[in-house]
N, CA, C and O atoms as a Maestro MAE file, in Angstrom:
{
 s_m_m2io_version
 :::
 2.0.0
}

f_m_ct {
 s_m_title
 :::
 protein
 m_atom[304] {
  # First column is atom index #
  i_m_mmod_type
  r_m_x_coord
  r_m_y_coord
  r_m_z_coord
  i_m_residue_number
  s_m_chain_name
  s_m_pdb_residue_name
  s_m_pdb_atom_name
  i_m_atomic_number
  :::
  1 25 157.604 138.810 -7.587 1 A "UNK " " N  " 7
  2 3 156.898 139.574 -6.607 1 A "UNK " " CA " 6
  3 2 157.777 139.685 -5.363 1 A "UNK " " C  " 6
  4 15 158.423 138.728 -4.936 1 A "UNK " " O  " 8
  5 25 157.770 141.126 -4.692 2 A "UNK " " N  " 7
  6 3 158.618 140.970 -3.583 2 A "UNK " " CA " 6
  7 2 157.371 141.879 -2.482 2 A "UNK " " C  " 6
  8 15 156.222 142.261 -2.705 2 A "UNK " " O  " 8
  9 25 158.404 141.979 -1.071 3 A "UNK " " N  " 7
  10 3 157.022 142.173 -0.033 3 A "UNK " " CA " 6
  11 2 157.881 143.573 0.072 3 A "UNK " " C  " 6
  12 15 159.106 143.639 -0.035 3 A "UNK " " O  " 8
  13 25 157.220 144.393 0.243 4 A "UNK " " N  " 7
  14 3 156.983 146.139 0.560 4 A "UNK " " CA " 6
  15 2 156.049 146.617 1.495 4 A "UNK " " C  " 6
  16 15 154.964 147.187 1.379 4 A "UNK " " O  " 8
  17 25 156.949 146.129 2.758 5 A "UNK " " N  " 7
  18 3 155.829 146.707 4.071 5 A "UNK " " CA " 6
  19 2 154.532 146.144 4.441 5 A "UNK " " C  " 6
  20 15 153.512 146.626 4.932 5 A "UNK " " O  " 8
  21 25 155.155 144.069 3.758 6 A "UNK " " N  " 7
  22 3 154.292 143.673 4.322 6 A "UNK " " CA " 6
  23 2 153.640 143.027 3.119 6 A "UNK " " C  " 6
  24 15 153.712 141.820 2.890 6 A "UNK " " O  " 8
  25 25 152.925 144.004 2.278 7 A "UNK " " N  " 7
  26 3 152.150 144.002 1.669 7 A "UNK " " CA " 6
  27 2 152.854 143.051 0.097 7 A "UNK " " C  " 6
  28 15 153.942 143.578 -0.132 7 A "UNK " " O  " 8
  29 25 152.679 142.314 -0.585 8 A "UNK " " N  " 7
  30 3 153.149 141.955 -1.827 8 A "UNK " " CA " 6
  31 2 152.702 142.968 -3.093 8 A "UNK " " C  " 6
  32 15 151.551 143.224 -3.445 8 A "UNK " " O  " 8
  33 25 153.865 143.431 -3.629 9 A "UNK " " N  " 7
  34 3 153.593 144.301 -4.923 9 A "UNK " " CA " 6
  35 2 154.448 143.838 -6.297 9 A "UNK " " C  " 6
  36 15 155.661 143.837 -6.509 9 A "UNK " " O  " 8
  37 25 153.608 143.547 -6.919 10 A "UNK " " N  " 7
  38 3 153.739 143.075 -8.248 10 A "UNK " " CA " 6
  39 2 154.109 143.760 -9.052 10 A "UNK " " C  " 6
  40 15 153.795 144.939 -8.886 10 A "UNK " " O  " 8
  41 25 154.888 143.449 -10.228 11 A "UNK " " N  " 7
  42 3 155.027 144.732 -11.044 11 A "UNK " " CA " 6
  43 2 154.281 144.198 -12.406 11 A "UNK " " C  " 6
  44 15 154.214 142.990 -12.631 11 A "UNK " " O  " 8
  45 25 153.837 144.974 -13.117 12 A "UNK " " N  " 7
  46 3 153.186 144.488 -14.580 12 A "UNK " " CA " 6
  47 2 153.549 145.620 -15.352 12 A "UNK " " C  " 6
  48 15 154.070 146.660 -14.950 12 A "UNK " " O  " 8
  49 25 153.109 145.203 -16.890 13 A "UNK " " N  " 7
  50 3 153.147 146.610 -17.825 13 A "UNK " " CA " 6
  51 2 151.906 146.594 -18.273 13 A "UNK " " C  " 6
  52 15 151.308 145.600 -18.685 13 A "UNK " " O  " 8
  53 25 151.471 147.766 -18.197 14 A "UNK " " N  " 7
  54 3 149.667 148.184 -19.677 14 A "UNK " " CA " 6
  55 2 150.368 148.547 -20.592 14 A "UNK " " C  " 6
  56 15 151.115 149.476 -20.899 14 A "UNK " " O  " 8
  57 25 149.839 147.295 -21.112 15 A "UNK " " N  " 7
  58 3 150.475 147.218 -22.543 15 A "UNK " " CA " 6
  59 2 149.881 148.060 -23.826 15 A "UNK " " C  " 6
  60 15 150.257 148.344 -24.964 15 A "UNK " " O  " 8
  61 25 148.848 148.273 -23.069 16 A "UNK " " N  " 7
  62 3 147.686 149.255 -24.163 16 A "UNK " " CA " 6
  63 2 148.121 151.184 -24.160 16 A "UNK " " C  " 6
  64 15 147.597 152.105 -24.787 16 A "UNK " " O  " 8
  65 25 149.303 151.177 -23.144 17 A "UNK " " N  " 7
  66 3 149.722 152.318 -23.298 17 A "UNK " " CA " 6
  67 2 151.773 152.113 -23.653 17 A "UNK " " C  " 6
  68 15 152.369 153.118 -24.040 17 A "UNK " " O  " 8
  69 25 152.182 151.421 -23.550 18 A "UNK " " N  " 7
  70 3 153.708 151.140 -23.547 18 A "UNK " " CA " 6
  71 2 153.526 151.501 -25.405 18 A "UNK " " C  " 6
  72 15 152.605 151.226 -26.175 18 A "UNK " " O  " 8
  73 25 154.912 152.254 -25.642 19 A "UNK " " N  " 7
  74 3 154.726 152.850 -26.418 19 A "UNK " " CA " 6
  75 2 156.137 151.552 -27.149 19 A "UNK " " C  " 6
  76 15 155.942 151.322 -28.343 19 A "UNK " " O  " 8
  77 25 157.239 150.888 -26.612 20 A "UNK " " N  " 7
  78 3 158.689 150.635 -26.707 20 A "UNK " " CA " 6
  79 2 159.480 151.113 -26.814 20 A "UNK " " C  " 6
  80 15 160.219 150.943 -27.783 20 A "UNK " " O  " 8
  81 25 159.677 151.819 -26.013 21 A "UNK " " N  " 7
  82 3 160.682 153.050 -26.158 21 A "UNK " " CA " 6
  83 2 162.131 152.480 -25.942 21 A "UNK " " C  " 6
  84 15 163.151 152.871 -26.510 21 A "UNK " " O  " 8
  85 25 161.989 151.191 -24.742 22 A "UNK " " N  " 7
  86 3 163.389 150.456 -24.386 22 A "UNK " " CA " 6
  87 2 163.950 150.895 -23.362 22 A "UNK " " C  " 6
  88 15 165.045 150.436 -23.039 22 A "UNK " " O  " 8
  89 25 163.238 152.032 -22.501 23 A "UNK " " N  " 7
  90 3 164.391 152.322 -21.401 23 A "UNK " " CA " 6
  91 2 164.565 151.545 -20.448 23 A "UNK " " C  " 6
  92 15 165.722 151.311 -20.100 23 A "UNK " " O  " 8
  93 25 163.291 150.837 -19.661 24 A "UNK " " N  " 7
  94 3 163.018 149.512 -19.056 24 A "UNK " " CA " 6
  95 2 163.770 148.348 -19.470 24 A "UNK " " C  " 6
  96 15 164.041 147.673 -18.476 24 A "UNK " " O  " 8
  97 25 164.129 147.939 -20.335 25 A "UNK " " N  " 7
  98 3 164.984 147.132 -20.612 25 A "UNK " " CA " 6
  99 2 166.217 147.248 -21.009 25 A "UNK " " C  " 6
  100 15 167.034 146.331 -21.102 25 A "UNK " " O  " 8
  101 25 166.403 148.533 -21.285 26 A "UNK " " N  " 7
  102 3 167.652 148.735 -20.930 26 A "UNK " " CA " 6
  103 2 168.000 149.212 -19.876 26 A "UNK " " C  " 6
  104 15 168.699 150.160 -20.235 26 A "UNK " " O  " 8
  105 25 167.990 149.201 -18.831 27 A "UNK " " N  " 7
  106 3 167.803 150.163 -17.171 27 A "UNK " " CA " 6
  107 2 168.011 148.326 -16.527 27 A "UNK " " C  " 6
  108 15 168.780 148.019 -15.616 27 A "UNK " " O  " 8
  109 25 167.078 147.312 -17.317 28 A "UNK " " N  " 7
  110 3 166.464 146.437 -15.951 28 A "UNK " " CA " 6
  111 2 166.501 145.062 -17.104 28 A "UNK " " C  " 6
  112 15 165.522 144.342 -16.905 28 A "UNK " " O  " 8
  113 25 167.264 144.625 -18.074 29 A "UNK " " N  " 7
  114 3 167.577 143.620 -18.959 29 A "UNK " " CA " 6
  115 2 166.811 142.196 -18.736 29 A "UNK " " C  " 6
  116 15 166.074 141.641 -19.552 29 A "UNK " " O  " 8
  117 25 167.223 141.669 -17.217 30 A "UNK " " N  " 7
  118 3 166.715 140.634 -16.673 30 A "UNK " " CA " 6
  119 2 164.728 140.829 -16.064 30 A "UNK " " C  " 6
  120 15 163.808 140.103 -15.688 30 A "UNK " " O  " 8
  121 25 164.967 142.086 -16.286 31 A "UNK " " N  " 7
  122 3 163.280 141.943 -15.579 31 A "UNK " " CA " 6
  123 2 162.581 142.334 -16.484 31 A "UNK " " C  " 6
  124 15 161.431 141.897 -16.436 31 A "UNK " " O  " 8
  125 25 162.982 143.488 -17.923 32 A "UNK " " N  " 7
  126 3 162.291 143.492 -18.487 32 A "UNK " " CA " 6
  127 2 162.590 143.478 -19.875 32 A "UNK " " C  " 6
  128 15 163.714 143.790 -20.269 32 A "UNK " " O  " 8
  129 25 161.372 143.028 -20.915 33 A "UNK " " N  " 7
  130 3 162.214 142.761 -22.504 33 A "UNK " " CA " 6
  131 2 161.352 143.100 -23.194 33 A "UNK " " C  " 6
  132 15 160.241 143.110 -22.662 33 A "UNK " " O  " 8
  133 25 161.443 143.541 -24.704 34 A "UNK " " N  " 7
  134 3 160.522 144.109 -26.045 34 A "UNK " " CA " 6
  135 2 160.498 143.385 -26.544 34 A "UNK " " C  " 6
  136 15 161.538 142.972 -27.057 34 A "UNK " " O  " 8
  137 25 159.034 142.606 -26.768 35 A "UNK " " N  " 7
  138 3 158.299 142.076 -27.401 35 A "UNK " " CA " 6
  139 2 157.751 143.151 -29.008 35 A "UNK " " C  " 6
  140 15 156.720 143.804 -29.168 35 A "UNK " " O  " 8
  141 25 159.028 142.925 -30.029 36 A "UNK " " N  " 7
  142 3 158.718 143.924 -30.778 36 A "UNK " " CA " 6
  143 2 157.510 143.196 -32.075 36 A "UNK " " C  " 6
  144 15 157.599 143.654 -33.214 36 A "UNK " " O  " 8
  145 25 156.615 142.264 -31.834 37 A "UNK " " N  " 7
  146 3 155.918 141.435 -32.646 37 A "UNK " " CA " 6
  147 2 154.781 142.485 -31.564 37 A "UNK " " C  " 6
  148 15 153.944 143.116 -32.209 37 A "UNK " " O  " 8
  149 25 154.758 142.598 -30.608 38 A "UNK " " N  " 7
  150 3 153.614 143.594 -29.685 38 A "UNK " " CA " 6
  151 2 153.855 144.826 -29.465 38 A "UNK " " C  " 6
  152 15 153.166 145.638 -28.847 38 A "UNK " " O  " 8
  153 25 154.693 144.940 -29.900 39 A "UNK " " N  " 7
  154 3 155.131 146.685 -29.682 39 A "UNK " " CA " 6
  155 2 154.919 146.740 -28.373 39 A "UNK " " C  " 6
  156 15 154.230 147.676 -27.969 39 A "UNK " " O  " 8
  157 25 155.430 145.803 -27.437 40 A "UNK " " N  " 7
  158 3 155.236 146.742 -25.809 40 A "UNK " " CA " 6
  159 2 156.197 145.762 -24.943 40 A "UNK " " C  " 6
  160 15 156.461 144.639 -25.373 40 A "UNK " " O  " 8
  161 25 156.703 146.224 -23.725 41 A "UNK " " N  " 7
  162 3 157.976 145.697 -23.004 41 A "UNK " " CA " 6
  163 2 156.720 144.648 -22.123 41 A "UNK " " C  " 6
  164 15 155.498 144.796 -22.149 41 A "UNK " " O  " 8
  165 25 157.293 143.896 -21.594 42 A "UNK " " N  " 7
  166 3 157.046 142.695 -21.075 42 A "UNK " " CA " 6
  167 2 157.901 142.258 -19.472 42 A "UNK " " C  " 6
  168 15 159.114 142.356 -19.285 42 A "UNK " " O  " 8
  169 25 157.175 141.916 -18.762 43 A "UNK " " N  " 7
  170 3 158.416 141.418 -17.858 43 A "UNK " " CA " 6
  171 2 158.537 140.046 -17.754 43 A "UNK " " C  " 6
  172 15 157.732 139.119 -17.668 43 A "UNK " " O  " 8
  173 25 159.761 140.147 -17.784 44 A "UNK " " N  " 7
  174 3 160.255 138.525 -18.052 44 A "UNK " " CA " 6
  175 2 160.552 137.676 -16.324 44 A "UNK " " C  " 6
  176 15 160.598 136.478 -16.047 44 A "UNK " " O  " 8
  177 25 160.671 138.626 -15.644 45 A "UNK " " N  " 7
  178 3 160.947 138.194 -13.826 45 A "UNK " " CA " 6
  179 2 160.561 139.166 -12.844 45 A "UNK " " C  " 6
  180 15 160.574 140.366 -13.120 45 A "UNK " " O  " 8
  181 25 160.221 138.741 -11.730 46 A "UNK " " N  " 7
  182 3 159.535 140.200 -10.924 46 A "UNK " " CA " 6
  183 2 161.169 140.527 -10.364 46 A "UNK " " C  " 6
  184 15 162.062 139.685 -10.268 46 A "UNK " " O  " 8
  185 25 161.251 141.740 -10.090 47 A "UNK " " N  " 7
  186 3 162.734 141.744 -9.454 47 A "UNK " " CA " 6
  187 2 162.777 141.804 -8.443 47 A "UNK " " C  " 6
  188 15 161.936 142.288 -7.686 47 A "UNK " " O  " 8
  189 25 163.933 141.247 -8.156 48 A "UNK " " N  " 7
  190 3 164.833 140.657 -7.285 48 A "UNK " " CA " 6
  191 2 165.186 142.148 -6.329 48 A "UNK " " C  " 6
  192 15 165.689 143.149 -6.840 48 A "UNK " " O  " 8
  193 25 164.773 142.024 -4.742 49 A "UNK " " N  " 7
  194 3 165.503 142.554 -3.707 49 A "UNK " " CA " 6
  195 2 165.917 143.860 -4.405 49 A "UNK " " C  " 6
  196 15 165.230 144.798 -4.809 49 A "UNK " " O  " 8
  197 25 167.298 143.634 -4.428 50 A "UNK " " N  " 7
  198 3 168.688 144.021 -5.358 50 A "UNK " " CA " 6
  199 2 168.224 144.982 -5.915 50 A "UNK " " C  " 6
  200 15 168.760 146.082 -5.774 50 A "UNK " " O  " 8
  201 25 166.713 144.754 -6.967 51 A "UNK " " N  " 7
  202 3 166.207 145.538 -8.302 51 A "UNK " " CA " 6
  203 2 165.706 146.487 -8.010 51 A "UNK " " C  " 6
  204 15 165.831 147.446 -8.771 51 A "UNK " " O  " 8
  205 25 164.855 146.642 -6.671 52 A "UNK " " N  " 7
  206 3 163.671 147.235 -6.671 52 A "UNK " " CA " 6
  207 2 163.900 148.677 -6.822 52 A "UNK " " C  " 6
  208 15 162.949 149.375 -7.173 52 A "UNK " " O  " 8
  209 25 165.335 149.341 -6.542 53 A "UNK " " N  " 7
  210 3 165.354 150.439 -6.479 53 A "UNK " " CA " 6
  211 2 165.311 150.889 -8.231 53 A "UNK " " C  " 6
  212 15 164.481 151.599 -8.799 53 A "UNK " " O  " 8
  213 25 166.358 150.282 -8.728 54 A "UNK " " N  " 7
  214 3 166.138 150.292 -10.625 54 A "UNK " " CA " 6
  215 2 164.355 149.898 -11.517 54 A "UNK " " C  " 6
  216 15 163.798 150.281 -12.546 54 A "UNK " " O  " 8
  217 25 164.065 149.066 -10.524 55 A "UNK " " N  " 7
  218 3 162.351 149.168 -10.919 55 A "UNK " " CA " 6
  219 2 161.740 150.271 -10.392 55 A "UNK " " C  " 6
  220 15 160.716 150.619 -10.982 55 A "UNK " " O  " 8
  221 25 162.010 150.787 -9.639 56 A "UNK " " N  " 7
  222 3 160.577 152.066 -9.125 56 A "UNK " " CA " 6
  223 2 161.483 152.747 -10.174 56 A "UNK " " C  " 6
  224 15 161.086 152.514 -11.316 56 A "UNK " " O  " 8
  225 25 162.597 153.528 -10.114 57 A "UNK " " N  " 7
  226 3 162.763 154.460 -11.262 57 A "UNK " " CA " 6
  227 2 162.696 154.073 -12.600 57 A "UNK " " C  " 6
  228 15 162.738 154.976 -13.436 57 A "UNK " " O  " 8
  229 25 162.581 152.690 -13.051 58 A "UNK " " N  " 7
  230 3 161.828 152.790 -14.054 58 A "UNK " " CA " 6
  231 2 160.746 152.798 -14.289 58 A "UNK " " C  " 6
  232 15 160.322 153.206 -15.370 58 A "UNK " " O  " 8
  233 25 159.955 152.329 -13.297 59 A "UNK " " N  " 7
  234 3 158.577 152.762 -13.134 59 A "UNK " " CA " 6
  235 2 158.410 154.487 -13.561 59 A "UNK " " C  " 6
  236 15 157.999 154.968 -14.617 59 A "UNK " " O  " 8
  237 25 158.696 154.893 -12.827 60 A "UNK " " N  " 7
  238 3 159.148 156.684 -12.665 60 A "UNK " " CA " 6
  239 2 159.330 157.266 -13.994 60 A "UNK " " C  " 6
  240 15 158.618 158.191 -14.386 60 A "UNK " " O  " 8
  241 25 160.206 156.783 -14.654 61 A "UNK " " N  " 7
  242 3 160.746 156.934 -15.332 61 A "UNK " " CA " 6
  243 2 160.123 156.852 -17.152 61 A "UNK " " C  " 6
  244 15 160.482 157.450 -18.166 61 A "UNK " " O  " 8
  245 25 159.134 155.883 -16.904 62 A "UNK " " N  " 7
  246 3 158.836 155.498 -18.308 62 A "UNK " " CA " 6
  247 2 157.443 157.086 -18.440 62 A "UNK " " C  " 6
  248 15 156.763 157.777 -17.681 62 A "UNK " " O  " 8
  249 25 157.775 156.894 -20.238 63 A "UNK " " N  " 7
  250 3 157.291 158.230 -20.935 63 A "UNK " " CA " 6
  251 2 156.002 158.261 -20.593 63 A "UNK " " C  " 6
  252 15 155.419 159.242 -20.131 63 A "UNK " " O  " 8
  253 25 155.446 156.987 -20.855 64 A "UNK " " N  " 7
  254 3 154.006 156.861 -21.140 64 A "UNK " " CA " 6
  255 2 153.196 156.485 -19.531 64 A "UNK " " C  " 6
  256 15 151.976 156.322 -19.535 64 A "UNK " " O  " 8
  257 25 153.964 156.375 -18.251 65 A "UNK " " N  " 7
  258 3 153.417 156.137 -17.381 65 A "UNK " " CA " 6
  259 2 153.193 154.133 -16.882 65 A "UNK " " C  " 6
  260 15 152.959 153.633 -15.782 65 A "UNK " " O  " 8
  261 25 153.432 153.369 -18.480 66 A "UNK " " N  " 7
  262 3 153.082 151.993 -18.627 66 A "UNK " " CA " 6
  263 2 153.468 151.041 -17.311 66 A "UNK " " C  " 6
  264 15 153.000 149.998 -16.854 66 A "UNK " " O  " 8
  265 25 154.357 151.765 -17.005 67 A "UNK " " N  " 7
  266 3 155.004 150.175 -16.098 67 A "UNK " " CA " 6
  267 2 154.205 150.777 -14.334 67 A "UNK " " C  " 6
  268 15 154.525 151.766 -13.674 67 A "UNK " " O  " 8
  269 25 153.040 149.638 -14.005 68 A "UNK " " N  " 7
  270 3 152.379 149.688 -12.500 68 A "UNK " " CA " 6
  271 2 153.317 148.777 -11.637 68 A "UNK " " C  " 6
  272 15 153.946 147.796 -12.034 68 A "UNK " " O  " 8
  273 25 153.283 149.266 -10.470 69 A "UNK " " N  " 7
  274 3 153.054 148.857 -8.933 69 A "UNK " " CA " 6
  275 2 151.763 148.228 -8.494 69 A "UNK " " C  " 6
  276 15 150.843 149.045 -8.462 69 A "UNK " " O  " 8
  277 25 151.444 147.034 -8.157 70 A "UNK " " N  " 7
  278 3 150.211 147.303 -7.913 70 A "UNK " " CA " 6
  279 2 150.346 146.676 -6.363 70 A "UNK " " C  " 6
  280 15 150.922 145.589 -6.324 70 A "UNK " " O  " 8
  281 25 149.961 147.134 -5.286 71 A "UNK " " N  " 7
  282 3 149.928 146.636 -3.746 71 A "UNK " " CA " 6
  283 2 149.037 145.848 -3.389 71 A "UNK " " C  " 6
  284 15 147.917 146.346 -3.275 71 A "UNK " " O  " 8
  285 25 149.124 145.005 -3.217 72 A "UNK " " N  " 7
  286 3 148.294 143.991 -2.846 72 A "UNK " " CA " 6
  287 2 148.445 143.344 -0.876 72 A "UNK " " C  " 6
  288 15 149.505 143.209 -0.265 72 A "UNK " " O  " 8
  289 25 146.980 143.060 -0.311 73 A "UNK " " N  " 7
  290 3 147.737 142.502 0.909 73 A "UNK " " CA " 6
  291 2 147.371 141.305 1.027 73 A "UNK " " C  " 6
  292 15 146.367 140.726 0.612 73 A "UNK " " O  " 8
  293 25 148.423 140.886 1.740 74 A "UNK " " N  " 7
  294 3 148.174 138.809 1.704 74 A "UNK " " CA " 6
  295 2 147.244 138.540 2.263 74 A "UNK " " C  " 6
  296 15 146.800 139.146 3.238 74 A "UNK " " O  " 8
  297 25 146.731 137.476 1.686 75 A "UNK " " N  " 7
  298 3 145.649 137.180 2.848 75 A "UNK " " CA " 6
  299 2 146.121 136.408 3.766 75 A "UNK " " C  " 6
  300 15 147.345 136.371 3.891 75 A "UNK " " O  " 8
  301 25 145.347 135.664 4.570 76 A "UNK " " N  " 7
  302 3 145.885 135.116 5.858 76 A "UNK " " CA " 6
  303 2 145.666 133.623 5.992 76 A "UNK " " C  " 6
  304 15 146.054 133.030 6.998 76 A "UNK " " O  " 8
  :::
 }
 m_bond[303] {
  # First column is bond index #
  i_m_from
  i_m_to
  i_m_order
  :::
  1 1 2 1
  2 2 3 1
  3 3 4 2
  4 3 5 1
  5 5 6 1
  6 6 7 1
  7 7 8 2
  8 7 9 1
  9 9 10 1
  10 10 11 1
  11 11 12 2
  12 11 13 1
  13 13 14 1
  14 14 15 1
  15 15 16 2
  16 15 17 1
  17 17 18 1
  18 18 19 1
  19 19 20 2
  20 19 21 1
  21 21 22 1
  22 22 23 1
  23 23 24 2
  24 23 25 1
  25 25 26 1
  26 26 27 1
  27 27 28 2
  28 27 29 1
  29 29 30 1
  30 30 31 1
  31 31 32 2
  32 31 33 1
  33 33 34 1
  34 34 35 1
  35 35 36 2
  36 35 37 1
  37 37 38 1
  38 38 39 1
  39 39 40 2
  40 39 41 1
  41 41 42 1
  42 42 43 1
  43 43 44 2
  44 43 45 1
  45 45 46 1
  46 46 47 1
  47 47 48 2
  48 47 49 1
  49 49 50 1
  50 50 51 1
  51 51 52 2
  52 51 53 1
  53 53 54 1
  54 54 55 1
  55 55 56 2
  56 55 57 1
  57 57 58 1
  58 58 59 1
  59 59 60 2
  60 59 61 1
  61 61 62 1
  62 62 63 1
  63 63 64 2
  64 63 65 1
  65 65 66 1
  66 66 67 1
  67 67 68 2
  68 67 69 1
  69 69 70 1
  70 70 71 1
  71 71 72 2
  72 71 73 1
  73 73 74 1
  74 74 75 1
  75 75 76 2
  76 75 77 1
  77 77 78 1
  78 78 79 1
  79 79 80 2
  80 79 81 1
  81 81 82 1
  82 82 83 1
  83 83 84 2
  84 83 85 1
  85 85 86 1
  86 86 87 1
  87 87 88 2
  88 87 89 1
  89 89 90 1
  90 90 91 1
  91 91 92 2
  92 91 93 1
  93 93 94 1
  94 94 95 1
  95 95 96 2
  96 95 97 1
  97 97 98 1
  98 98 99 1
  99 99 100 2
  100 99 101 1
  101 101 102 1
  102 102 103 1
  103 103 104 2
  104 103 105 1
  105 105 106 1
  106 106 107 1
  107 107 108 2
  108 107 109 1
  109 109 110 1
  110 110 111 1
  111 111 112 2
  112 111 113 1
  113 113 114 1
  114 114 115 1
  115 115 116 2
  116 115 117 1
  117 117 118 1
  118 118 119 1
  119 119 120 2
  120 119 121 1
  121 121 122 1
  122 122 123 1
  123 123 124 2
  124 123 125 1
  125 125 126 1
  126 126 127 1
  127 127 128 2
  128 127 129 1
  129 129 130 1
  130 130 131 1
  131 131 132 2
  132 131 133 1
  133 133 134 1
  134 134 135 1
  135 135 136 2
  136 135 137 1
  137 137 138 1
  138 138 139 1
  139 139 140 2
  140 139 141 1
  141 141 142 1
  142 142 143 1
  143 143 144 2
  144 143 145 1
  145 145 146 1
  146 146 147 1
  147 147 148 2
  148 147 149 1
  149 149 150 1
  150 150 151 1
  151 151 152 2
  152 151 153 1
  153 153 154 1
  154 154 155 1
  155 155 156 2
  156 155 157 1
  157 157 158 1
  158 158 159 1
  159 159 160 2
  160 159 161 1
  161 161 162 1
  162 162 163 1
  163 163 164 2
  164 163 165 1
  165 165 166 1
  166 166 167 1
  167 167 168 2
  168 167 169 1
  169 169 170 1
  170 170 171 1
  171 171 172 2
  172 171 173 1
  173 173 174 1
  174 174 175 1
  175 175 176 2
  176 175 177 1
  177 177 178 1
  178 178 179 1
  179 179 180 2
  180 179 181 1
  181 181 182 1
  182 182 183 1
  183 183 184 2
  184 183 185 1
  185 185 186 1
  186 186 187 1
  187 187 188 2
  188 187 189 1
  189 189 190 1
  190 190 191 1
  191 191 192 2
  192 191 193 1
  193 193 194 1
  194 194 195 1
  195 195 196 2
  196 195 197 1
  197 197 198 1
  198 198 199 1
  199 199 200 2
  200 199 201 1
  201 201 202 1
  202 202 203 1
  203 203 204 2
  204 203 205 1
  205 205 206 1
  206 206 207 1
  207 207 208 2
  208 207 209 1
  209 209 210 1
  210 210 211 1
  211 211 212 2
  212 211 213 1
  213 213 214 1
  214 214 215 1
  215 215 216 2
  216 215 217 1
  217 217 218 1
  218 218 219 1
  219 219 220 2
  220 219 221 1
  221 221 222 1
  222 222 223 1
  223 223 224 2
  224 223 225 1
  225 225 226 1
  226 226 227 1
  227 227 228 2
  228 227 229 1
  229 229 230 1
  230 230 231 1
  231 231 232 2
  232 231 233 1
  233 233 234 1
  234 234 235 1
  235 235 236 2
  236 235 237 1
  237 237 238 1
  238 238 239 1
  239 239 240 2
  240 239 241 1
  241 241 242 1
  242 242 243 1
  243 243 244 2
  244 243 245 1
  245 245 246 1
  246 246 247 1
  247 247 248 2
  248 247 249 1
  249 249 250 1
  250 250 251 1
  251 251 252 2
  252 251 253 1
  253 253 254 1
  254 254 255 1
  255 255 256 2
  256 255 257 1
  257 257 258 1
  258 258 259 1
  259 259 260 2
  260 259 261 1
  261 261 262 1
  262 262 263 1
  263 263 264 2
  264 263 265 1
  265 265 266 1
  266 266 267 1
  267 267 268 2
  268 267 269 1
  269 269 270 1
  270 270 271 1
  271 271 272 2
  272 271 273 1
  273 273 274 1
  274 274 275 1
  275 275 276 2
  276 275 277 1
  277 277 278 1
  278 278 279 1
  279 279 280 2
  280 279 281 1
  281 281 282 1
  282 282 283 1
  283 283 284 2
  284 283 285 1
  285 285 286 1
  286 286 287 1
  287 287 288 2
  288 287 289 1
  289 289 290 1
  290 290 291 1
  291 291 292 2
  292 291 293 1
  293 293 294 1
  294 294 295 1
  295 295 296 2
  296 295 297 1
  297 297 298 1
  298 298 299 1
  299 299 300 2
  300 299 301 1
  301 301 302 1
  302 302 303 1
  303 303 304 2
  :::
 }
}
């Protein structure tokens, strides 16, 4: 999990729509991997700083829409 304006945003996959297509893990190796016993990518680490720009476009990027952002704000 990293902070985005404050706010902490998580990344996850719906797995009930990830089809495995592999571009996510191949784009993002360390953050994300195919679980081919589930047919759906998985994240293995939230990414790192460094990542976030290779995570939103794979976010962006995936066919099926699978990989969320979700914004969350801290509590206090």
């Amino acid at each position: 999990m990293h902070e985005k304006g404050g706010c902490l945003v998580p990344l996850t996959i719906h797995t009930d729509l990830c089809v495995s297509c592999g571009m996510c893990a191949e784009r993002l190796p360390a953050v994300f991997r195919i679980d081919r016993a589930a047919r759906s990518a998985e994240v293995v680490r939230q990414p790192q700083p460094t990542e976030t720009d290779d995570a939103l476009e794979a976010a962006e990027d995936c066919p099926v829409g699978a990989i969320i952002w979700t914004q969350t704000v801290p509590t206090a």
